[in-house]
DSSP file (Angstrom, degrees, kcal/mol; ACC not computed):
  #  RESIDUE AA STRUCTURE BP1 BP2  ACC     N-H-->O    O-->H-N    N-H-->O    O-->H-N    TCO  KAPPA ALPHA  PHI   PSI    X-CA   Y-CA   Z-CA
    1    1 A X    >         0   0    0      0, 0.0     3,-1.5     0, 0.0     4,-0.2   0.000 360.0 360.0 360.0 135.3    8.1   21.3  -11.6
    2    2 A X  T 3   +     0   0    0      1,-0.2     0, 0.0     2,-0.1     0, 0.0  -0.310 360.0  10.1 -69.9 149.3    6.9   21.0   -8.0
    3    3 A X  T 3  S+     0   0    0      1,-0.2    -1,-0.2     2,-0.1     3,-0.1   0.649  87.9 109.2  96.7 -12.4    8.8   18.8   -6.1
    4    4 A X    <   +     0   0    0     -3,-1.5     2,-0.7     1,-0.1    -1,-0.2   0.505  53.8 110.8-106.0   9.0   12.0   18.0   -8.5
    5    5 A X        -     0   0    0     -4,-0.2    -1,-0.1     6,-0.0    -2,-0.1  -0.661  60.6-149.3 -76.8  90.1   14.5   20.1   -6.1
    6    6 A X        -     0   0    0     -2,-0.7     2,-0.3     1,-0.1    -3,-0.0   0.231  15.7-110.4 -60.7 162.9   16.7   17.9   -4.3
    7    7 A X    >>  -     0   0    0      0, 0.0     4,-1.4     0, 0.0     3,-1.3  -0.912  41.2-109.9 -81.1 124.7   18.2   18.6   -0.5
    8    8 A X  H 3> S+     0   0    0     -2,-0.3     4,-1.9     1,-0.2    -2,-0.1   0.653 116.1  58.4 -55.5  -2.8   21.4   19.2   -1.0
    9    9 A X  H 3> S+     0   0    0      2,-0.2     4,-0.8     1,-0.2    -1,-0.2   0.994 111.3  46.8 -72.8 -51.0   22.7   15.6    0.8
   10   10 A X  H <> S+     0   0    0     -3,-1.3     4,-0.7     1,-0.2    -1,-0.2   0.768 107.9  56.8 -46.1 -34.9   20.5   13.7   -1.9
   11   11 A X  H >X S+     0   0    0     -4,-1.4     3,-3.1     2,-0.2     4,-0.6   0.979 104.5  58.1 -85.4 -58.3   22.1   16.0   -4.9
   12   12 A X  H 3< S+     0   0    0     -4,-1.9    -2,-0.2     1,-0.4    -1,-0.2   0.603  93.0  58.7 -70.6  -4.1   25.3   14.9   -3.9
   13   13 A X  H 3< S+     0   0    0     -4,-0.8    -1,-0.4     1,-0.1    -2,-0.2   0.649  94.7  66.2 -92.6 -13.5   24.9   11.6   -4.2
   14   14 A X  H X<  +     0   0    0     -3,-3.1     3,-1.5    -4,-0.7     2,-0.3   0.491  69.0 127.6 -68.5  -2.1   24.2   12.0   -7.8
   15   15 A X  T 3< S+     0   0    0     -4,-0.6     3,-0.1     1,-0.2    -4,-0.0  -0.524  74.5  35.3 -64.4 118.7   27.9   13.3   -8.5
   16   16 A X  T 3  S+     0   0    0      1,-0.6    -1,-0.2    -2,-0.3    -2,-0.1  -0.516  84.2 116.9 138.5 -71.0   28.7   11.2  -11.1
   17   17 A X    <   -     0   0    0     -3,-1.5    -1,-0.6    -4,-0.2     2,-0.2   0.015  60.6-127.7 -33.2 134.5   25.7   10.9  -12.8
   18   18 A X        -     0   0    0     -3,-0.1     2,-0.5     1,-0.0    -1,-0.1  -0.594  26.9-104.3 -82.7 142.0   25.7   12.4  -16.8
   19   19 A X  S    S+     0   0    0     -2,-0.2     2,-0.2     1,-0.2     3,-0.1  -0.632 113.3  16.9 -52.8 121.5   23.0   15.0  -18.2
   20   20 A X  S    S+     0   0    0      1,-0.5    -1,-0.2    -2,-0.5     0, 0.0  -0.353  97.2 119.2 109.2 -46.7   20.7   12.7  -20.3
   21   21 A X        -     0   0    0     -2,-0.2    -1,-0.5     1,-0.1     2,-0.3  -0.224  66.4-112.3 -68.3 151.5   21.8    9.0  -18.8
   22   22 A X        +     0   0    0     -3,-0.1     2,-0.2    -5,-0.0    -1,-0.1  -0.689  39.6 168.7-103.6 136.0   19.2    7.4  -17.4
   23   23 A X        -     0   0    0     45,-0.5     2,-0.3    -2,-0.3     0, 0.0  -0.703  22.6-134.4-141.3 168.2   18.5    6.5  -13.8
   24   24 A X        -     0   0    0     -2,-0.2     2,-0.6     2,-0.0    44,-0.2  -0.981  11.3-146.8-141.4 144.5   15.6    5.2  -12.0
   25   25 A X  E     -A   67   0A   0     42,-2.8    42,-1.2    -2,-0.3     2,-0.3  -0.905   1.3-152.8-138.8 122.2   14.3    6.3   -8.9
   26   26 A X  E     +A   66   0A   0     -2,-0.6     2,-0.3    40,-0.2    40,-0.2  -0.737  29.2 175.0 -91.6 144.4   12.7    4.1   -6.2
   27   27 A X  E     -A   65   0A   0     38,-0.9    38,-1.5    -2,-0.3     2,-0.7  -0.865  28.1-132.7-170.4 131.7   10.3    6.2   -4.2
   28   28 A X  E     -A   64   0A   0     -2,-0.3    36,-0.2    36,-0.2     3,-0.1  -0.799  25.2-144.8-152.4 156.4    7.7    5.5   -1.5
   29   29 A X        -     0   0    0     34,-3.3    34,-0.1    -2,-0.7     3,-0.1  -0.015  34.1 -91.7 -70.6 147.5    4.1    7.1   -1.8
   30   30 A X        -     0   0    0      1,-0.1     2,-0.2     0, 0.0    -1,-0.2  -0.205  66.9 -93.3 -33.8 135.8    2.0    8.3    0.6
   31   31 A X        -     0   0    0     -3,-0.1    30,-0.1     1,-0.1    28,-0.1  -0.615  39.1-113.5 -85.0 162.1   -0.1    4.7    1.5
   32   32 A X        -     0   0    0     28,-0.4    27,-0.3    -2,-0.2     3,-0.1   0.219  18.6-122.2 -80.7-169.8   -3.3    4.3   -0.3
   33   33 A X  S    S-     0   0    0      1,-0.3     2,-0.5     0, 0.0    26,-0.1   0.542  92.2  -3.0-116.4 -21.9   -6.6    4.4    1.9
   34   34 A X  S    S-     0   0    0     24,-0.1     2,-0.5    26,-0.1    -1,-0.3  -0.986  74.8-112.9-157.2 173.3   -7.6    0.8    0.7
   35   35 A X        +     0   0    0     -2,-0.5     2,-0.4    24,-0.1    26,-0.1  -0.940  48.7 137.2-124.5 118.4   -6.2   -2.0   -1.7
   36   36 A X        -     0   0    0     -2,-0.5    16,-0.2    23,-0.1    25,-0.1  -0.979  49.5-128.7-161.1 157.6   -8.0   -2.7   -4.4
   37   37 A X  S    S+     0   0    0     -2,-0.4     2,-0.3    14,-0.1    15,-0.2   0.585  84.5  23.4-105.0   5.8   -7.1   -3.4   -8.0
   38   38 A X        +     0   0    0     13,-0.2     2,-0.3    11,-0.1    13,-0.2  -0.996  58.3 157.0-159.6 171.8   -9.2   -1.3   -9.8
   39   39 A X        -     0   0    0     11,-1.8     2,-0.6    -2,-0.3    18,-0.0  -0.919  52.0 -71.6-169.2 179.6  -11.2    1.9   -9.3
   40   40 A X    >>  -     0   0    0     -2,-0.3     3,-2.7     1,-0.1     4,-1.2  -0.777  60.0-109.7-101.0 109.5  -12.7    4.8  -11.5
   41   41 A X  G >4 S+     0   0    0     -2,-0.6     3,-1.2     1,-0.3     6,-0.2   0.403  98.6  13.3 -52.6 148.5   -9.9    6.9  -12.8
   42   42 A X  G 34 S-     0   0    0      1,-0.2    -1,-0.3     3,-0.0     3,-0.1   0.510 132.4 -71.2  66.7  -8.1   -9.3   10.7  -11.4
   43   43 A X  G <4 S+     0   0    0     -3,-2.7     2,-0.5     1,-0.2    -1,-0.2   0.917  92.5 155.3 102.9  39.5  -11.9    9.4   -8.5
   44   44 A X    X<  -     0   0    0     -3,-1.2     3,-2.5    -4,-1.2    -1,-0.2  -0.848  39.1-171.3-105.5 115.6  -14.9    9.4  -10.8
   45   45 A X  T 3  S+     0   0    0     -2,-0.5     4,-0.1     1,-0.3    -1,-0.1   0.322  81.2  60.4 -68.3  -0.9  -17.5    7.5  -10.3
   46   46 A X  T 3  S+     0   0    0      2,-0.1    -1,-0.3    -6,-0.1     2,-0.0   0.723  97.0  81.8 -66.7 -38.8  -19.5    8.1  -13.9
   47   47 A X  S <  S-     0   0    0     -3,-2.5     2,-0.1    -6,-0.2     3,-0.0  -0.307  93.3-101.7-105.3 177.7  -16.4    6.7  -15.5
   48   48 A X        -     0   0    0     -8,-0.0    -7,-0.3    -2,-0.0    -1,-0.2  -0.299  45.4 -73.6-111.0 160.5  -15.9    3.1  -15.8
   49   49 A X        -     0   0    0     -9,-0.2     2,-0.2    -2,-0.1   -11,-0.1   0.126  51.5-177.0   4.4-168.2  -13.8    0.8  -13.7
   50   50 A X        -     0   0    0    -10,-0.2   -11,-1.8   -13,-0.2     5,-0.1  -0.281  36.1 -96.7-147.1 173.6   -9.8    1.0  -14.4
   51   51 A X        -     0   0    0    -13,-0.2   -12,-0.3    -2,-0.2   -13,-0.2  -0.578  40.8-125.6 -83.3 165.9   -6.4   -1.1  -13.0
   52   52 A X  S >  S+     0   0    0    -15,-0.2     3,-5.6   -16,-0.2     5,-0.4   0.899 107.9  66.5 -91.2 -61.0   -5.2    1.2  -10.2
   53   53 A X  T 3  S+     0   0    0      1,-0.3    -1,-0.1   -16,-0.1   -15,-0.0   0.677  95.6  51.6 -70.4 -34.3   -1.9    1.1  -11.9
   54   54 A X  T 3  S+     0   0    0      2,-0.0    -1,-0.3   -13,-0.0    -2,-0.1   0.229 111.9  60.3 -86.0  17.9   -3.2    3.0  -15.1
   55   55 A X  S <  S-     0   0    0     -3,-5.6    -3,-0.1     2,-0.2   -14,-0.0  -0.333  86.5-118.7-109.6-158.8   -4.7    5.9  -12.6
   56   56 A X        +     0   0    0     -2,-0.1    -3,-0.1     3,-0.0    -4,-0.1   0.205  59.5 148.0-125.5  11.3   -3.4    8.0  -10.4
   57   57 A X        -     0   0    0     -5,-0.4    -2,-0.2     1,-0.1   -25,-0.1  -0.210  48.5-140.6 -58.9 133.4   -5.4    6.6   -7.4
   58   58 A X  S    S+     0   0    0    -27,-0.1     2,-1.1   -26,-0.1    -1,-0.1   0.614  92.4  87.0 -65.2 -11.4   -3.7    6.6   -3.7
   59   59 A X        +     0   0    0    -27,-0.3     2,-0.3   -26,-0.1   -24,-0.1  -0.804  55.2 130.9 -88.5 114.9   -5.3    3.3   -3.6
   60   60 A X  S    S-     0   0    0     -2,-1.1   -28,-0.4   -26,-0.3     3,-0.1  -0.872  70.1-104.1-176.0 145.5   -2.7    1.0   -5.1
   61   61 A X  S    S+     0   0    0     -2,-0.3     2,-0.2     1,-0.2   -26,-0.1   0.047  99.8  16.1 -88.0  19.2   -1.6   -2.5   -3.4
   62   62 A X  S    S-     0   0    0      2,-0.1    -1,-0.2     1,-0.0   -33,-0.1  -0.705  76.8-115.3 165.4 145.8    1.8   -1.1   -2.2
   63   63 A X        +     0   0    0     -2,-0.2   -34,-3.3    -3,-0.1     2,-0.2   0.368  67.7 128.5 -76.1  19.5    3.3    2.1   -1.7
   64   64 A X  E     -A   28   0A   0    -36,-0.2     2,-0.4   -38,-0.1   -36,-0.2  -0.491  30.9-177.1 -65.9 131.1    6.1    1.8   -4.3
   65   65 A X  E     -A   27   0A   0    -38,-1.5   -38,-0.9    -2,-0.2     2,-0.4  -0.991  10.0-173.8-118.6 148.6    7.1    4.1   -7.1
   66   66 A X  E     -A   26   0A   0     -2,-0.4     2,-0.4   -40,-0.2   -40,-0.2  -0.942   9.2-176.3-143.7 122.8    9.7    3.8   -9.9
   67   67 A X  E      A   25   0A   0    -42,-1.2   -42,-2.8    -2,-0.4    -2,-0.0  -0.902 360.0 360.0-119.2 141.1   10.0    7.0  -11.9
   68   68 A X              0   0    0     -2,-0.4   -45,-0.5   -44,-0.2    -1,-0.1   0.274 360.0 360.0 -79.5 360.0   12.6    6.6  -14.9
């Protein structure tokens, strides 16, 4: 998966951690180009309306992620 290799200072702060237990990981995104609370998902404009939060649009009302 692109992206899921750690630098090794980052992997060593997970010493400790178990295979399977479950962590969350606070992240921040690239900033959106505007804020707005809905939009047309995948950045088509045929498709109807949708909450930002259920797209994958860079426009989102804060640059936060939390990946389980």
């Amino acid at each position: 998966m692109p992206g899921s290799d750690l630098e090794p200072s980052v992997a060593e702060a997970l010493d400790g951690i178990e295979v399977g237990q479950e962590i969350v990981v606070v992240t921040w995104l690239q900033p959106g180009r505007a804020r707005r609370a809905q939009g047309p998902p995948e950045g088509d404009e045929s498709l109807p309306l949708t909450g930002v939060f259920a797209t994958r649009s860079p426009d989102r009302p804060n640059p936060l992620g939390l990946h389980a």
